[in-house]
N, C-alpha and C positions, 0 to 999 in steps of 0.2 A: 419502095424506092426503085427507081428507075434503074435496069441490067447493067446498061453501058456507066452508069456511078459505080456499082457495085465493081466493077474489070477494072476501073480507073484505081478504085481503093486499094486491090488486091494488088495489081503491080506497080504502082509507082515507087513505092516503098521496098520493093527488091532493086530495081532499075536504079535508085539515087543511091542505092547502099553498092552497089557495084561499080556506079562510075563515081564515084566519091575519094579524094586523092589524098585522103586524110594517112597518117605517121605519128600522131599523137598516140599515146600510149593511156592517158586518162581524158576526162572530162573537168576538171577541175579551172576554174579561170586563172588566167595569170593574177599575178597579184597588185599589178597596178591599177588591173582593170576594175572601175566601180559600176559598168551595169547590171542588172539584176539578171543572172541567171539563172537557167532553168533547174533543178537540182542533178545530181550524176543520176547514170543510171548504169548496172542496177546497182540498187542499194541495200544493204542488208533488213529495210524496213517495208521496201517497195517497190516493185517493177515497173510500176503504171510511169506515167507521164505525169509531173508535177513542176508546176509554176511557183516561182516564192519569190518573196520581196522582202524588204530588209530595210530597218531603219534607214540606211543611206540613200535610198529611193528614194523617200519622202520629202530633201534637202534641199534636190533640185527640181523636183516636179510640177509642172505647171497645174498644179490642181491642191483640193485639198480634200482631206479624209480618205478614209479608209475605203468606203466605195468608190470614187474616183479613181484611186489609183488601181484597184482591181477591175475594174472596166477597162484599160490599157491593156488587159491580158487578151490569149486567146480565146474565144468559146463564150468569151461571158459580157451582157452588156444590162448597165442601170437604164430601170423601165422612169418613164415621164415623173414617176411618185418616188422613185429612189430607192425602189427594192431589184436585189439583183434577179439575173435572169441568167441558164446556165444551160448550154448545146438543148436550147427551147425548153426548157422547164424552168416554172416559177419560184423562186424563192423558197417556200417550203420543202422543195425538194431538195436543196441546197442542206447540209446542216453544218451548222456554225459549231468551232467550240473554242472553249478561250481557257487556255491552261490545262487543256484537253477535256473540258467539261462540256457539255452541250447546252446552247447560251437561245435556241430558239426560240421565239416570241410564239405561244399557243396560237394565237391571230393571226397575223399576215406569215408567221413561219421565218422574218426574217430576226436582225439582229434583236435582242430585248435589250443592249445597253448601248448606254453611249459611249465610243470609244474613241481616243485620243491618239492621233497619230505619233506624236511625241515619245508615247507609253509604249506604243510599239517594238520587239526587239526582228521578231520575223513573222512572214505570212505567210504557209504553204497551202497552197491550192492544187487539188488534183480531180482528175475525173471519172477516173478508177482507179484499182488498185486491191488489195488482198485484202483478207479478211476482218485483221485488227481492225479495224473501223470503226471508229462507234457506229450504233444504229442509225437506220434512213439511209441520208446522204445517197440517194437516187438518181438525184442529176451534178451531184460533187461536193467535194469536201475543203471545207473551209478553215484551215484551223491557227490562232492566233497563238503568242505567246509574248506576255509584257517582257518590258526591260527589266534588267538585275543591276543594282549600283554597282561600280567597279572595287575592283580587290585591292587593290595597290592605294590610292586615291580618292577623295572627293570630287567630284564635277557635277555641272548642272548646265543650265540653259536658259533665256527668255527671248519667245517670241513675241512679235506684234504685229498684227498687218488690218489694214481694214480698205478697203471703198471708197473712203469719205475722203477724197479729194474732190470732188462738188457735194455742191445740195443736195437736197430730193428735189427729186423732179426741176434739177437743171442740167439739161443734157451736154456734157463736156466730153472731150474725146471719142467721141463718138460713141459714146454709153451713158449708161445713169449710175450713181450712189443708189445703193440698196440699205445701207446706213450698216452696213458688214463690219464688226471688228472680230477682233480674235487675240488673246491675250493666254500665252501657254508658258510654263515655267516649269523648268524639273533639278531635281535632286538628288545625286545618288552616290553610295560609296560605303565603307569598309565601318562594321560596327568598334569603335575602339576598345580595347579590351578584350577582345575575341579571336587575336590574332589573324587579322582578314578573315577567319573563317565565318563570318556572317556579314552580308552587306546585305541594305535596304536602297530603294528604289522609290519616289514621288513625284509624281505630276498633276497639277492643275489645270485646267482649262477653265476659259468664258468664251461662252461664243453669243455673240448677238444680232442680229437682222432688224434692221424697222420696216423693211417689206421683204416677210420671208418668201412671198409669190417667185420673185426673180423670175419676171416673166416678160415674153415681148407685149406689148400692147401699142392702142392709139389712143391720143387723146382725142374727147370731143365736146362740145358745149351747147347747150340749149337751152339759153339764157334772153333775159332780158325780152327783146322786143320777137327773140326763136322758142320762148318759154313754152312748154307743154302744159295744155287744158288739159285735166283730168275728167273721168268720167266723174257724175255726183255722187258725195262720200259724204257718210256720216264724220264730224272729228270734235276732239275738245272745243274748239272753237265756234262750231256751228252745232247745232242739235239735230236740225232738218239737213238731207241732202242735197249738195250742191255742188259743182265744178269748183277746183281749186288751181291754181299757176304755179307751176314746180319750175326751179329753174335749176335743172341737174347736168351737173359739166364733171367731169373724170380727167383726170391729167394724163399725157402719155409716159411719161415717166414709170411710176410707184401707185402700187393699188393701197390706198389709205389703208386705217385704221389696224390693219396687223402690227404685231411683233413677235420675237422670239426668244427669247436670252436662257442659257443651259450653261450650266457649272457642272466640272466631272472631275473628280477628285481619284487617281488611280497609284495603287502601291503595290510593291513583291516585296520579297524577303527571301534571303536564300541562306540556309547553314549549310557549307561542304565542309563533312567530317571525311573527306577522303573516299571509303568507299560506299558512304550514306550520302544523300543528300536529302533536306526538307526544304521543301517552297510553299511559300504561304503568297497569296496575291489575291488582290481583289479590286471593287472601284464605286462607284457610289455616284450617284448624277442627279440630277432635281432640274427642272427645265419650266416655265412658264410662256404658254405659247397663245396669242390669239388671232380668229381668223379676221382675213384682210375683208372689207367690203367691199361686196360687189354690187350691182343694179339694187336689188331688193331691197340691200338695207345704206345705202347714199346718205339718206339722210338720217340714219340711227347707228353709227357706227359706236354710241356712247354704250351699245346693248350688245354688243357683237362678244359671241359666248371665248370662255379661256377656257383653256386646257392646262392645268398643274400635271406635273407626273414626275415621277419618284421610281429611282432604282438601285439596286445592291448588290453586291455580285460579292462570293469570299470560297473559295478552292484551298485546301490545304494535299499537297502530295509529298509524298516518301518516293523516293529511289534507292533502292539498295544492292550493289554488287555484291553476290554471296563471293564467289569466286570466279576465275575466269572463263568458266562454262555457266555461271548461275547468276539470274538477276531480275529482281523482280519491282513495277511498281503497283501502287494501290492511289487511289485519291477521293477525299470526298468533297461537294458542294454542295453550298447553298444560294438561293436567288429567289430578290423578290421584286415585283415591280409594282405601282399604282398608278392610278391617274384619275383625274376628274375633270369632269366639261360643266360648269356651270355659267349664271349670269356674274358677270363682273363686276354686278352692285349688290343683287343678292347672297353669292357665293352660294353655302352648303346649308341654308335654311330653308328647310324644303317646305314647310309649308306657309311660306313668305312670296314663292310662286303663287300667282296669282290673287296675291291679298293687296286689295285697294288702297288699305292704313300702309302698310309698307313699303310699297311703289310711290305713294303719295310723299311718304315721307322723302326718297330720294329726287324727287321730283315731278314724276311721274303719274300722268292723272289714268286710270283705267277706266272703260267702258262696265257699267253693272245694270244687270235685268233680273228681276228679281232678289234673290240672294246668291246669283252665280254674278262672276265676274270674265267678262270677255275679251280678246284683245279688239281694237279702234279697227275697224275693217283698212285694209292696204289700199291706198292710191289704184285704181288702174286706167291704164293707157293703152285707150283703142279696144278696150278689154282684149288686150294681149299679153301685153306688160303690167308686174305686181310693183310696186315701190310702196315699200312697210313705213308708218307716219313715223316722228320723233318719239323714241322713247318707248315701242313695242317690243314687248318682251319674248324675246324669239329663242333664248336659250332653255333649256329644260335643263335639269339636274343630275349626272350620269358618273358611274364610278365602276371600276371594274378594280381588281386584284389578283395578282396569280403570286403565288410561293411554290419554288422546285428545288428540290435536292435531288442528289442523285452519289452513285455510289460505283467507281469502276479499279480497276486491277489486272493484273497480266503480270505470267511469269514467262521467262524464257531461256531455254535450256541447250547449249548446244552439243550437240552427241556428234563426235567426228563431223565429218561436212555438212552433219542435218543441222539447222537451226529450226526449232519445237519452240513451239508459245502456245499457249491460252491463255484466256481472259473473258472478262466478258464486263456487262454495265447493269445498273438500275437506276432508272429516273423516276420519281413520282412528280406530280403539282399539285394543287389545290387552286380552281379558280374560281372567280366570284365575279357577280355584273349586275347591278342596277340601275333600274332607270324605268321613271312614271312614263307610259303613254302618254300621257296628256295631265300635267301637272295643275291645272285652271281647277279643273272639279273638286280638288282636294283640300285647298281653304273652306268652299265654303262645306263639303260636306264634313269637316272637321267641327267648321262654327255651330253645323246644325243636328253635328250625330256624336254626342260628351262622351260614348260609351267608348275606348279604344280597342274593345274587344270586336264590338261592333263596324265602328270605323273602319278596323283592317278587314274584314270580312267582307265588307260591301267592295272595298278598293281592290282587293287582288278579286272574290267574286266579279266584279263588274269590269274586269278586264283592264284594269287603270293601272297593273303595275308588271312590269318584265323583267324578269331574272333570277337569278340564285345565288344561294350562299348567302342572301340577306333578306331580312323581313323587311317588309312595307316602310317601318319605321330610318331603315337605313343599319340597321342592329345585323354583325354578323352571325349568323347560323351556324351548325357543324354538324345538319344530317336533316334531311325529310321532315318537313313537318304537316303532321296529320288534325283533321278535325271533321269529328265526327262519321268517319268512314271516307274523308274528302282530302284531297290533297292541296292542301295550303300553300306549302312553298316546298320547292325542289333545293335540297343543301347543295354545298360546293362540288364539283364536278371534279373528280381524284382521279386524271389520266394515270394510268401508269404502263411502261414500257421495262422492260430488257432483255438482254441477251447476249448470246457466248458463244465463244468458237474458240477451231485448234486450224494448228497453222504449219505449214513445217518447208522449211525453204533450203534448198539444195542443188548444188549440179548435177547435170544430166547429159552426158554425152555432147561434153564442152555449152549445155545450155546452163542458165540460172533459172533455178524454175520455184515459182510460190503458189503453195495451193493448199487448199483447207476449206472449210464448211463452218457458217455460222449459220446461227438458228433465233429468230427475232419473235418475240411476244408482244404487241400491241394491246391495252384495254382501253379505248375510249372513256370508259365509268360514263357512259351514256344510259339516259332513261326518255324511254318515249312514247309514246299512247298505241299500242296494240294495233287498235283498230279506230286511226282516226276518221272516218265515215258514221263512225256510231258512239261516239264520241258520250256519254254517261254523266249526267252532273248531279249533285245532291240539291238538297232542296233551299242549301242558304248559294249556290248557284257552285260551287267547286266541283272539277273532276272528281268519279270515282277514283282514287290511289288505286284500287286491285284493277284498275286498266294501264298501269303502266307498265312496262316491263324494262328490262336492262340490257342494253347490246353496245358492242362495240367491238370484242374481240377477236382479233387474226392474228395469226401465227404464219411460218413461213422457213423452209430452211431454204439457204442459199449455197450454191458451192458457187469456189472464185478458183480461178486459177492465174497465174502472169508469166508469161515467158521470154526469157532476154538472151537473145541468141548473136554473140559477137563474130562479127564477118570481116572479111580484108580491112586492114587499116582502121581495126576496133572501129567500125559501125556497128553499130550495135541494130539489131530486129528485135522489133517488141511485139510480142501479142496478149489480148487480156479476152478474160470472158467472166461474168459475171451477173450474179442475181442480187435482188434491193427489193427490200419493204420500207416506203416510202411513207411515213404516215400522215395521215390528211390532216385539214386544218381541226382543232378542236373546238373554238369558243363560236365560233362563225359559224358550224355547219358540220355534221360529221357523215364522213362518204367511207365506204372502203378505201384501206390505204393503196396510194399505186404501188403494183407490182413492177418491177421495170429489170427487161435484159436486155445487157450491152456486150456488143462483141469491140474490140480494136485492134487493128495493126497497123503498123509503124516501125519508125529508123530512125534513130540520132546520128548523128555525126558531128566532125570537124573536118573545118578547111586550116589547117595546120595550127600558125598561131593567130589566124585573123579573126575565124570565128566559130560556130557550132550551129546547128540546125536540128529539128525534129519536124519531124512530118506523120501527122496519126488521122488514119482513115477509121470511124466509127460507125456503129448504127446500134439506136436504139430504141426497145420497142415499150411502150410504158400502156397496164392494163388499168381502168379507172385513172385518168389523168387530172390533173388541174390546171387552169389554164389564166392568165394575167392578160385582163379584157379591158377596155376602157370604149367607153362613146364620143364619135367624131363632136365638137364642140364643147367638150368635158374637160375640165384636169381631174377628174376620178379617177380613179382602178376600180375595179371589181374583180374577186375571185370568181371563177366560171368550174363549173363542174361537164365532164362528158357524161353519158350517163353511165350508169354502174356497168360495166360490162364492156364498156367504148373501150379502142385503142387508138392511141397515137403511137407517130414512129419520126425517128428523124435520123436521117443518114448523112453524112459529108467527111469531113477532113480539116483537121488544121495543121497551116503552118508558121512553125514561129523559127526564126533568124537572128542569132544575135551576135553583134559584131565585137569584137573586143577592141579597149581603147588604143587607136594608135595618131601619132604626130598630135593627141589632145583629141581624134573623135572616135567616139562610138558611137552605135546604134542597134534598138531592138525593133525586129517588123514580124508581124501576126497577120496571119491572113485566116476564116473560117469560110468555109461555105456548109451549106445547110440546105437541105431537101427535106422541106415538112409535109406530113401527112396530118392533121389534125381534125377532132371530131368538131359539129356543132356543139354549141354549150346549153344546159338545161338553164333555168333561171338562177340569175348566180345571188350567191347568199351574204355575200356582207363590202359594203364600201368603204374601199379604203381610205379616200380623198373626202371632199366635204360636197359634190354635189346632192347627194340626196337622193340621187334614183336609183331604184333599183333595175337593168337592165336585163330584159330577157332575149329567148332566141326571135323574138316579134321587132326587138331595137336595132338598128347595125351597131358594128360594135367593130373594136380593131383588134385583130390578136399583137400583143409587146413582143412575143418570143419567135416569129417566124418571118424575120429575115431573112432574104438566103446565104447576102453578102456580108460579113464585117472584116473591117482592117483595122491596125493601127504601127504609124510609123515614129518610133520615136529616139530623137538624133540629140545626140549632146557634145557639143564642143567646147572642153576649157584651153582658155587663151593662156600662155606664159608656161615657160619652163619651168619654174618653181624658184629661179637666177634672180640675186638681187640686181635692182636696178629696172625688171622689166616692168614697165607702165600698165601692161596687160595680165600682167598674173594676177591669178587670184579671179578673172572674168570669165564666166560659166555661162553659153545660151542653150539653152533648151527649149524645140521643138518636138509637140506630138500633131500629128495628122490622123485624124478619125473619117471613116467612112464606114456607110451602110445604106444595103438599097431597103428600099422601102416595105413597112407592113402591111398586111393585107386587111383589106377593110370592108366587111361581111353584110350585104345589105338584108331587111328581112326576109323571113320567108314568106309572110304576109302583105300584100299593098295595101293600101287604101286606108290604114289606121290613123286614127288623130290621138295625139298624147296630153294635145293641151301647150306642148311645143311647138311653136313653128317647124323647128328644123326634122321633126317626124311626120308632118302632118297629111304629108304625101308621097311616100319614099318610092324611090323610083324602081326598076325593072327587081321584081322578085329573087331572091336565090342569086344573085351575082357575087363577086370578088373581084377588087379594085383592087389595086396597088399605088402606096405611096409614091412618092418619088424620092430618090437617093439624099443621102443626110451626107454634107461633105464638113467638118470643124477644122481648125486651125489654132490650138494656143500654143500659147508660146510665155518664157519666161527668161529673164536675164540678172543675174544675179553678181555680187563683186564682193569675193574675201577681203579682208583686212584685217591683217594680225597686231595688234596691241597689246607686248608686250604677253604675259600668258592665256591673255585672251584672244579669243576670236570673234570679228563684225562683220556677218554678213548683211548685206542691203541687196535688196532685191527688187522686183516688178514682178509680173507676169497678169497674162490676160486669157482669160474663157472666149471662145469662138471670137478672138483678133481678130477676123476683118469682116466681123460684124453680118457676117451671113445668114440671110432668113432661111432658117432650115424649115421645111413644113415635115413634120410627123405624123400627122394623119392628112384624110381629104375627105369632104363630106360624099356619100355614097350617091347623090343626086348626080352632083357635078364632077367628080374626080377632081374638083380644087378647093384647095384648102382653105381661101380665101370668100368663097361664093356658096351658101348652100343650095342657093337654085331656085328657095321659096317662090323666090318675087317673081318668078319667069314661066310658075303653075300657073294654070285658071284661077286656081283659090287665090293666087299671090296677087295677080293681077287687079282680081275684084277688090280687093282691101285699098292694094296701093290707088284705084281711082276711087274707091267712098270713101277714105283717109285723107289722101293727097297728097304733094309732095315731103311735108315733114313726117309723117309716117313712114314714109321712103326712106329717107335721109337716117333716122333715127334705129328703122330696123337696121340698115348697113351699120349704122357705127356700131350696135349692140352686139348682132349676130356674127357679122361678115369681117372681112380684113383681119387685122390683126388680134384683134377683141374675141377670135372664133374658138382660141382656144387650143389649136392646131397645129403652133408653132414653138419650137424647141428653143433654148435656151438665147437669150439676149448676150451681147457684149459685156464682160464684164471687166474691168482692170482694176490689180490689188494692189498695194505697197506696203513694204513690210521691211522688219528688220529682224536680226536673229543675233543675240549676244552667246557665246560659247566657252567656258570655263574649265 
């Protein structure tokens, strides 16, 4: 990082702590005020810098869900796929926990459940901090905690809001219906009988999309007497090849054939016997999801594959105050997730892929040569473009499973001014993942090989099946299975992690000082081929098994320290220093986990009773990093690896401002800036989104995480004294203002390659870095109490990016604009466009260029909703 950041970090934070004309005596908010602030500091749990939010946030917020609203924070912004990203690291570095459990998804590393804003009581978010920590959490710590029904009383809630004040695809206010509802209900209160000492807690949700893309686009048509001749294709209808007339038109609106709809059933329980307490909470979600069509499949959207997935979550914890120096908790979980991608006429009949009698019977006629069975070859256009015939079966049959327990505790003891703790965790999982290569060969070699012993021998020998934890048949496993000296199939992959630390927090010469040493064990339970180059097979075609060996394990002690030093008029000066074993992703890829040190300092304050501020200068340096990549004209993500031994680093400061309510307004304002240093990525290992390619360092590609600028400004003003009689009480506006300058977008280090892509086919000047340009949003919402008797009606609006702003998020590397990839303006682009002709022209724009590119950040959206209160 550049010297003159580094002087800026070190003194501005003495400089605002000294001309700062604060008289307040705490950091507590007055109690009228309902903006979310930051937590005090210091606190008996943590010196670091921490963000939380609280049920009442979510009331007025122009937004929905749990990552929305935590993207309004500092330091942290959702990448294009909706995984958070955190002072430039991705998601996985982030760790979640929910009821202080650790809720991480093995894959992408982010959330594994669906969680219900409703269900919510608070969210603390920080970016250092001492050592209690569970493990990871490298680039910050996430951690939720559901609601507990009330002690006194019964109460509940019903939401409703949706979109669907126009059609699909009729453009009104200046946006489109996404066919969005949302329907949330809760329950909670005093078990009778128990003398309040036990109350329970219920929430449901539905959430549903008819085009969950919610994306900009253009419409376009080439129809009729603009129809496109196809080159000559085999099809049902003709035997011999011949040109066919497609007339394929796209709305601007709504990308067809998707949908979404998820149910999340969320509960707690809380017994307080005084100085015990036990919580029990969990939540459970099932979700049906399918992808929207795009070009390829236009006219087969009847084929376009679902995604089922399933999930569980159940924590049970003790709290116990021995006495008033002694107090210890313990907790254990469980979590399990699934999912499956199949055809939406076939489902989980796996060897119905590719059977002529069962395609037939749904309608569907297949092509058959010999005794295999192939799909109808795809339309092509200009041999450029693929467009798949009616009725082509393009989903394969895929299933993965993960189950994680885990097991954590901590006691804490205070000895005169020391406050002493240890603790420590254990996590295990168990993961599982199947899925055929290429599902067509397996009818018929079932039809023509009776032996099932035989059958699975040839299918996993002949390379036709991928993954673990289950045999060929779809049957689960629970360990290695051998044959004949050859390795058959690899059992489930049993991560396990933990780790413990002592802590001891005390003043120091008028400081508040936390410091201690935790010590992290990672095992991947990885097995890998020795020496893949000389790779050993038996004679029915399987690996030797004694070539594979077992790795994964890193260890790591970390020391942390935080220091909170109160200056004139309690400003407070904070410094942190700290170490992190990050662990990598497991099902995707396994890398060593990042190592990552953070230094911070920084100053809180107040300006008496108006507001409070913190200002924190960081820098961090991360060894084996991971990095959230995606390709200009993509909605993918890809995880990206540096290589083993790479560093990245990210130095800057944030500041956050938050004003306490007066004459009815408040406001919170965030500012980040970020100086990134980051590596090339090697070929990255697994996509998160649905395009299908795998990008290497040969593709351009955009880093998510290196912005340098993000803001967010967010104002809220309620009308009316609370006075009967005023027309205006009860009316709440709220605005947030987002800004960020743009990512940078990596051209190859290779020219002159062709992908088979157009928009790779010629990539321009080698080894460069582009920059986006600035991302400016505007929502906004406005909402109106109405009390009725012991109830409460709120009726609301609010709108995603109001005034309708094409934000562009990337640019293609040719041209540095978002809207043009440059093809047509190559020699190759040229030559096509005049032995094509003008609708080849016309056709690549609508596909590739303008809006259709893929480039551009979220559309106008507007909700309407209502909230009943009990």
């Amino acid at each position: 990082m550049n010297l003159h950041i580094l002087l800026v970090l070190l003194f501005i934070p003495p400089v605002l702590a000294l001309a700062s004309p604060q008289t307040a005596e705490t950091h507590d908010e007055p109690a009228q005020d309902t903006t979310i602030i930051p937590a005090p500091r210091p606190s008996p749990d943590s010196l670091g810098f921490s963000r939380g939010i609280d049920q009442s946030f979510f009331t007025h917020f122009p937004g929905r869900g749990i990552e929305a609203a935590l993207a309004a924070g500092p330091g942290i912004a959702v990448s294009r796929t909706g995984l958070l990203l955190m002072r430039g690291e991705y998601e996985s570095a982030i760790t979640l926990t929910i009821e202080g459990a650790v809720v991480n998804d093995r894959i992408t590393g982010g959330i594994a459940l669906p969680i219900t804003a409703e269900a919510i009581e608070h969210v603390d978010v920080s970016a250092d901090g001492p050592v209690s920590r569970p493990g990871g959490a490298g680039s910050g710590l996430v951690e939720l905690r559901y609601r507990t029904g009330g002690r006194e009383r019964w109460g509940g809630s019903l939401l409703v809001e949706t979109d669907r004040y126009t059609g699909m695809d009729n453009r009104s206010l200046g946006g489109y219906s996404y066919g969005y509802s949302d329907w949330t209900g809760t329950i909670g209160g005093p078990v009778p009988g128990t003398g309040n000492a036990l109350s329970v807690f219920v929430a449901l949700q539905n959430t549903f999309y008819r085009d969950p893309t919610v994306s900009l686009r253009s419409g376009y048509s080439f129809t009729g007497a603009n129809a496109i001749v196809t080159e000559p294709v085999v099809t049902p209808a003709h035997a011999s090849a011949r040109p066919d007339t497609l007339n394929i038109a796209f709305p601007e609106g709504n990308a067809p054939g998707g949908q979404y709809n998820n149910w999340n059933l969320t509960g707690s329980s809380l017994l307080d016997l005084g100085t015990m307490q036990i919580r029990i909470a969990g939540s459970y979600g099932t979700s049906r999801a399918q992808e929207a069509a795009d070009l390829i499949n236009v006219f087969n959207q009847s084929r376009l594959p679902i995604e089922i997935a399933g999930s569980g979550f159940l924590r049970a914890g003790l709290r116990h105050t021995v006495s008033r120096s002694i107090r210890y908790d313990v907790g254990v979980s469980f979590r399990r997730s699934t999912s499956v991608s199949e055809d939406p006429r076939l489902l989980d009949n796996l060897f119905s892929y590719g059977d002529p009698s069962a395609n037939a019977a749904l309608g569907y006629t297949m092509s058959v040569v010999g005794n295999q069975s192939i799909r109808w070859p795809a339309y092509s256009l200009w041999e450029m473009f693929s467009v798949n015939q009616p009725g082509t079966q393009v989903a394969m049959f895929q299933k993965r499973a993960e189950s994680a327990y885990g097991t954590h505790g901590s006691v804490t003891i205070d000895v005169g001014a020391h406050e002493l703790s240890a603790g420590g965790e254990y996590s295990g999982s168990s993961l599982r993942t199947f899925g055929p290569v290429d599902a067509f060969p397996w009818w018929s070699m079932r039809n023509s090989i009776p032996d099932p012993a035989t059958l699975e021998r040839l299918l996993v020998g002949g390379q036709l099946f991928a993954g673990y934890g289950y045999n060929v048949f779809g049957g689960e496993i629970n360990d290695n299975a051998l044959r004949n000296g050859g390795m058959l199939y690899l059992g489930p992959r049993r991560p396990v992690s933990w780790g413990g630390y002592v802590q001891d927090a005390f003043p120091l010469l008028g400081m508040a000082v936390s410091a201690g040493l935790r010590y992290d064990r990672i095992d991947g339970d990885v097995t890998e081929v020795a020496d893949p180059a000389n790779l050993q097979f038996t004679p029915e075609g399987l690996p030797y098994a004694s070539q594979f060996v077992r790795t994964g394990v890193n260890t790591q002690f970390s020391p942390r320290i935080s220091v909170a030093i109160p200056s004139a008029d309690m400003v407070i000066i904070h410094a942190d220093f700290g170490r992190y074993l990050q662990q990598a992703l497991i099902d995707a890829d396994w890398r060593d986990p990042a190592r990552v040190t953070q230094y911070e300092l920084g100053c809180s304050g107040r300006f008496k009773e108006i507001g409070e501020f913190d200002i924190t200068g960081f820098y961090r340096e991360v060894t084996n990093p991971v990095g959230l990549v995606y390709s200009p004209g993509y909605t993918s993500a890809f995880i990206g690896y540096g290589r083993e031994g790479d560093q990245s680093s990210v130095g800057g400061f944030e500041f956050v401002c938050n004003i306490f309510r007066t004459s009815g307004f408040s406001a919170r304002l965030n500012y980040t800036f970020s100086d990134y240093a980051l590596p090339s990525l090697e070929p990255l290992a697994y996509s998160i989104g649905t395009g299908g390619i795998i990008a290497t360092p040969r593709f351009s590609y955009v880093y998510e995480q290196d912005a340098a600028h993000r803001g967010h400004v967010l104002m809220d003003y309620m009308f009316g004294d609370g006075g009967a009689g005023s027309i205006l009480d009860g009316l709440d506006l709220n605005v947030l203002a987002s800004f960020q300058s743009g990512n940078s977008v990596r051209t190859p280090a290779v020219a002159g390659l062709s992908y088979g892509d157009p928009r790779f086919r010629t990539p321009g000047e080698p080894g460069t870095t582009l920059r986006g340009p600035w991302i400016f949003q505007l929502d906004g919402r406005v909402d109106r109490t109405i009390p009725i008797g012991t109830f409460s009606l709120d009726l609301y609006v609010y709108a995603i990016n109001l005034l309708g702003r094409e934000n562009a998020v990337s640019v293609f590397p040719r041209t540095g604009d978002p809207g043009n990839d440059g093809w047509l303006q190559t020699d190759a682009g040229r030559m096509a466009a005049a032995g094509n002709g003008p609708q080849f022209v016309a056709f690549y724009d609508a596909v590739v260029n303008g809006k259709n590119s893929g480039n551009w950040g979220p559309p106008r959206q507007i909700r309407f909703g209502a909230r009943l209160d009990l």
